[in-house]
C-alpha positions in Angstrom: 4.1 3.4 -8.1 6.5 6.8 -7.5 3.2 7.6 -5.3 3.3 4.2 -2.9 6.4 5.1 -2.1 7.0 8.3 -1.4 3.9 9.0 0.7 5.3 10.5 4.4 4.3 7.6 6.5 5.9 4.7 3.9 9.1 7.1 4.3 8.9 7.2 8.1 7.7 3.6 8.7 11.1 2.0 6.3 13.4 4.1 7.8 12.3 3.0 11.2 12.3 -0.6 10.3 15.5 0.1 9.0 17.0 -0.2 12.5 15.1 -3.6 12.3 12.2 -6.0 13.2 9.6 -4.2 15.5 6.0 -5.4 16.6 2.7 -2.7 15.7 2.9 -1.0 18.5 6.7 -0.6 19.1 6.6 0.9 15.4 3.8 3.0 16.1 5.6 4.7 18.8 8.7 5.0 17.2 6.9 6.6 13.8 5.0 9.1 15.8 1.9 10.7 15.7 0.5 7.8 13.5 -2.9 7.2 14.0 -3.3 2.7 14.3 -5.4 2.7 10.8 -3.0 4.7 8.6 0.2 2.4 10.2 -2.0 -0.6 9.3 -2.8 0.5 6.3 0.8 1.9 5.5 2.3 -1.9 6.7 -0.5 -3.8 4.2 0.8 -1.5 1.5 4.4 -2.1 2.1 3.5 -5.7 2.6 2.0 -5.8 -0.6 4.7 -4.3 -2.6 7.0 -6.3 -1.2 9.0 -4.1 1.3 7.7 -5.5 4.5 7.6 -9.0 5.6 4.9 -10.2 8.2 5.5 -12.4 10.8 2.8 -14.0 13.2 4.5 -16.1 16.2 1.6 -18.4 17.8 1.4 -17.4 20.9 -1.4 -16.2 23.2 -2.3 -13.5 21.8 -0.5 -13.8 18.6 2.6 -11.5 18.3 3.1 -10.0 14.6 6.6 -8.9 14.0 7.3 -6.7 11.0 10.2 -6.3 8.8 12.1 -4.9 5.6 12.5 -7.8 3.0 15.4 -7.4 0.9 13.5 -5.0 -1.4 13.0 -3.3 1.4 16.2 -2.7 3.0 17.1 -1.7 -0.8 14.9 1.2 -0.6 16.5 2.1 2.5 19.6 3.8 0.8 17.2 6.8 -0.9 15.1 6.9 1.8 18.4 7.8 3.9 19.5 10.1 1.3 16.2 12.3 0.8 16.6 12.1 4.7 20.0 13.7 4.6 18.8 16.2 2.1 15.8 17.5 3.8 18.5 18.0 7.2 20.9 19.8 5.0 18.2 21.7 3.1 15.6 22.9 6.3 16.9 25.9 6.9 16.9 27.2 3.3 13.2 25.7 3.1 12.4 27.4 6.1 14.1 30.9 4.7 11.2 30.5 1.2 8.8 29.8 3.0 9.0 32.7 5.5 9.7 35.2 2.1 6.5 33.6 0.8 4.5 34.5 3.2 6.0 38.3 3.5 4.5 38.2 0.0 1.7 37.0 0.5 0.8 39.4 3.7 1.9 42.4 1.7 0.1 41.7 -1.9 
């Protein structure tokens, strides 16, 4: 389970829902350099687990709307917080891994 949910694109897709609803492609762009498979696959996973609600309106062609479900919008509040954490931690992640590779380029 830990591994559902803390794979890079489930992070980035709930945090963007997290400003709410968006259609596939207006959440593609917003995630980034998402390819269309892994966001669909990423969105029938959270769907699945029941973080993401699916919503088809029938129109010509059919728009799909997604959202976080109240599960969803629960694991909002770590997602912020790892978030938060990674911004206030960069620079000292940055820092190791530059040292690391000093060490590495003079073993």
């Amino acid at each position: 389970m830990l591994a559902r949910i803390s794979d890079k694109w489930t992070l980035l897709v709930v945090r963007v829902l997290g400003h709410g609803p968006l259609r596939f492609n207006a959440l593609r762009r917003e995630v980034g350099e998402i390819s269309q498979k892994v966001l669909a696959s990423t969105l029938r996973e959270l769907e699945e687990n029941g973080f993401v609600s699916r919503t088809v309106t029938p129109v010509n062609p059919p728009q799909v709307e997604y959202a976080l479900t109240d599960l969803g919008r629960e694991f909002l509040d770590p997602v912020r917080g790892l978030a938060e954490w990674v911004v206030a931690n960069s620079t000292r992640m940055d820092a190791a891994r530059a040292a690391y590779a000093r060490r590495r380029t003079t073993e």
